[in-house]
N, C-alpha and C positions, 0 to 999 in steps of 0.2 A: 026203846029203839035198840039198845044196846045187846039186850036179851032176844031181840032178833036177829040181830048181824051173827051173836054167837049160835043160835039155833039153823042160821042157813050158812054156815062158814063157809064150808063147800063152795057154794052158790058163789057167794058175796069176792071170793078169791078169786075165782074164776072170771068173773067181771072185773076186778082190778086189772087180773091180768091182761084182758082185752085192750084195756082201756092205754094200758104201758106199750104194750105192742103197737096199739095204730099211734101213740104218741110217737114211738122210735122211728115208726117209719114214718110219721111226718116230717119228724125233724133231719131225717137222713133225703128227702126226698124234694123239702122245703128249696128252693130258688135261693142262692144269695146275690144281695147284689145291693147296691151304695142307697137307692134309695125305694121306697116301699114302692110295689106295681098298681099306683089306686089309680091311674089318671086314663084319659082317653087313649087308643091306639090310632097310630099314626101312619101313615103311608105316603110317602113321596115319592114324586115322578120326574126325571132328569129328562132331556130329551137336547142334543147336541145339533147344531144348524152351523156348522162354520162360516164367518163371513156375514152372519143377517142378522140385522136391526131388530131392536125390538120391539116395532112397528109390524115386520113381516114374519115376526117368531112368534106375534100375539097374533094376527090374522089368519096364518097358514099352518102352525101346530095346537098351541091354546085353544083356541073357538071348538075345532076339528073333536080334538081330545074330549074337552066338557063337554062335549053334544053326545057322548059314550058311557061318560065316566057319572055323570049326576041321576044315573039309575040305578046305579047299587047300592044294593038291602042295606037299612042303617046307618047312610052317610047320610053325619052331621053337620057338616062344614068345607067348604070348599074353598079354599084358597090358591091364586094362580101368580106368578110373577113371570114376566117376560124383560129378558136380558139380555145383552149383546151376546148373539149366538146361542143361547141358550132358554130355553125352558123350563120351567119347576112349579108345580101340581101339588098344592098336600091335602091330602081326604083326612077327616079326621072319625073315628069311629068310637060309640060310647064303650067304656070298659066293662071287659065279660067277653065279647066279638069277637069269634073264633080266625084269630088272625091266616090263619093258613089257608083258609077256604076262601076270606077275602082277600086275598093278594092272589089267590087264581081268579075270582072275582074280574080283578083288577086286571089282570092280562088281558082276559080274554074279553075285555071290554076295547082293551088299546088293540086286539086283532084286528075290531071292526071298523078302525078306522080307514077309509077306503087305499088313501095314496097320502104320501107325506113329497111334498119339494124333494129336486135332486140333492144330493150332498146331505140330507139329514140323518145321523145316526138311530139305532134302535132305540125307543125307549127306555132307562133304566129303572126299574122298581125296588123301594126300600121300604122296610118296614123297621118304623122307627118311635120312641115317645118322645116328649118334651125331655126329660130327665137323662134321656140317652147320649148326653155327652160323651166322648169320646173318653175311652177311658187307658188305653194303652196306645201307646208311640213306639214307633219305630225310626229309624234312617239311614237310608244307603249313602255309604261315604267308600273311597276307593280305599284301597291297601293303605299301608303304610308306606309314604313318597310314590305313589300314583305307578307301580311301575308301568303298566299298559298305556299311563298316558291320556286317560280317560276323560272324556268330558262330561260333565254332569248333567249340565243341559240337553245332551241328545240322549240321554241314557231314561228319560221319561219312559219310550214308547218301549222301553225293553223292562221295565217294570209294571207299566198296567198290562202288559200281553202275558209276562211270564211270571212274575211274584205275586200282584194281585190278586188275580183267579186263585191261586192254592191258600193263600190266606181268607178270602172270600167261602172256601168251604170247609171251612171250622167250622163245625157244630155249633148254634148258638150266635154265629158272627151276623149281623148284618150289614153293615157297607163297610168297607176299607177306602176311606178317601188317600187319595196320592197329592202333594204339593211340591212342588220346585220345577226347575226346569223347564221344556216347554216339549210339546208332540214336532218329530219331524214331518218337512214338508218340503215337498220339490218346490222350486222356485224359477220359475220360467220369467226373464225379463226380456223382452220383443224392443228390436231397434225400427224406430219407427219410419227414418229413410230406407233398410233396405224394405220396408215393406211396403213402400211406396214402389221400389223400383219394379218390385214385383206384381204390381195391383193388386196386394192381397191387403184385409181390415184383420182388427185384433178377434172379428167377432166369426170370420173364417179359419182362423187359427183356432178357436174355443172348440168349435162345432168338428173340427177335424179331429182334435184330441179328445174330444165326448165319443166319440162316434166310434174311435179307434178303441180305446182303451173299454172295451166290453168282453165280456163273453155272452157267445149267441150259440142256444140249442139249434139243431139241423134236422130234427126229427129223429126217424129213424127209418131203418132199411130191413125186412125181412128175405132171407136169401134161406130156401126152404126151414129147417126147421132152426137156423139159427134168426137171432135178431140182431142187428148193430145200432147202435145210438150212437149219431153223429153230433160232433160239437166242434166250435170254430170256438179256436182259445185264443183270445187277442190283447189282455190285458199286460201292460208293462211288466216286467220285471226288473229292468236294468236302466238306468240311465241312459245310455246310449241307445235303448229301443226308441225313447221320447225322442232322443235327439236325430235319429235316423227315421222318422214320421215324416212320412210323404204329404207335402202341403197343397202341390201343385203341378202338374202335368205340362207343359206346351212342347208336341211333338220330343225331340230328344233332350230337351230342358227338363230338370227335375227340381222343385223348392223341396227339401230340408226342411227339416224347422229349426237345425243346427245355423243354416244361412240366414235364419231372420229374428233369431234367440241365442241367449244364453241361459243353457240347461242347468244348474246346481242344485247339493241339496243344503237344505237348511232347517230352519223349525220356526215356528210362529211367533211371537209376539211374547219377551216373556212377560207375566203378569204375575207371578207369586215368585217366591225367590225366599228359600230356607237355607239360613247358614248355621253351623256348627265351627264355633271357635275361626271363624273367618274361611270357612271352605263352605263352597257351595256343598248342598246336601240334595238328596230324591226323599222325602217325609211319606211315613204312612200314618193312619192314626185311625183304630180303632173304635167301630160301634156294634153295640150287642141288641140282639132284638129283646120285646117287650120280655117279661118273665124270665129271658135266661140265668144261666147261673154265669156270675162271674170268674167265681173260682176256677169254675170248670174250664170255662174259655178260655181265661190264662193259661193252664196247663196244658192243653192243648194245641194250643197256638205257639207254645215256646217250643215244645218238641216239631210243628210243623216248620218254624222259623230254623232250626237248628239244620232240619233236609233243605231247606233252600241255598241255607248258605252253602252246605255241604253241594248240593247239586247243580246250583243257577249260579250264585253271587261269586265264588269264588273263582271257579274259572274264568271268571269275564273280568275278573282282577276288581 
């Protein structure tokens, strides 16, 4: 055997060195990450209903979804939970299952769902394993002695709209969950004598403020070779637009909804609540999708974290 390795050295070299080169870029190209990728892939579905039971968030989004969702190639296992206000779906699919193709799959299965209740947010889709605990934390806390005077609790909606998203597309990232604080929310409280005086019910006041607060396309208008597209913009912007809503007409009598309410804002219910050394905090925390690299994300993530602060977090104190 020996007398032939030396007879094809050549050869024999030449194939070592093949053999080093795809090792180098295995190992240079290899995923790292806390625990080995053997297990099934996972996909979860959020789906947001403020205000509804989980009696009416399993009949009106649940059912809806699984009559979509239990067609797609490969899925093993379906699991659903319905919960105050909320929704959650996990598909789970065998390993090897080209994750990218089934989470288009996946959408464009939640397209065909006809119509969702008023008030229900878009579905969210995550692609996630069991293993994929949350591996990096963050938390917004104010300056040092608060100069802006900051509250933590309304400062939610101004980190899932604007930190979020640019965390969320890191390469490799799959969800950014948020904790603390709570979503703002106007808060309309109706006094129920003057709306007696007025003969109006709380369910003429809903249907007025539905009604108003839309925008409604107009079509459009050809005027020879130009085209116009009309649109009635009608949705609030300010508080006082709510509060200046015309409720009710009688000759030169006008209801308000100022005369039969009090307009404020506020935020919902809080339910989670993260402190740091006794200050309230806004928590993010970290998940990677199936196979990525960890390293990578981290590195990544610190430099995108570094522009937020610089760009979003600091000015707003």
């Amino acid at each position: 055997m020996f007398a032939l390795i030396v007879r094809h050295g050549i050869l024999v070299a030449v194939a070592v060195l093949i053999v080093c080169l795809l090792g180098i870029v295995a190992a240079i190209r290899i995923p790292v990450q806390m625990i080995p990728d053997l297990e099934v892939r996972t996909i979860s579905i959020r789906t947001s209903w403020p205000g509804a039971t989980p009696q009416d968030v399993e009949k009106e989004i649940i059912v809806e979804q699984e009559e979509y969702l239990r067609n797609i190639p490969y899925l093993q296992r379906m699991q659903s939970t319905a919960n105050f206000a909320t929704a959650e779906i996990e598909l789970e699919f065998p390993f090897g299952v080209d994750l990218n193709e089934t989470l288009i799959r996946v959408n464009n299965a939640l397209t065909q769902v006809p119509s969702y209740p008023e008030n229900v947010d878009e579905p969210g889709v995550y692609a996630t394993s069991f293993s994929d605990s949350a591996f990096m934390y963050f938390r917004v806390a104010p300056m040092q002695g608060n100069p802006q005077g900051l509250d933590m609790d309304m400062m939610r909606d101004y980190i899932e709209d604007n930190v979020r998203p640019r965390m969320s597309g890191v390469a490799g990232v799959s969800e950014v969950s948020v904790g603390g604080g709570a979503e703002r929310q106007i808060q309309i409280h109706l006094h129920p004598e003057r709306l007696a005086e007025r003969e109006l019910t709380p369910l003429q006041v809903r249907d007025a403020i539905r009604n108003r607060n839309r925008d409604i396309s107009g079509g459009e208008v050809e005027s020879g070779k130009r085209r116009y597209l009309l649109r009635t913009v009608g949705r609030f912007e300010e508080l006082d637009d709510l509060r200046n809503l015309i409720l009710d007409r009688h000759g030169d009598g006008i209801t308000y909804l100022s005369d039969v309410a009090d307009v404020g804002l506020g935020h919902f219910s809080i339910r989670d609540m993260n402190y740091v050394n006794g200050s309230p905090v806004i928590s993010l925390a970290i998940r990677r999708e199936s196979g990525s690299n960890v390293i990578a994300i981290k590195q990544a993530m610190m430099q995108e974290v570094e522009l937020i602060n610089q760009e979003l977090l600091n000015p707003q104190g």
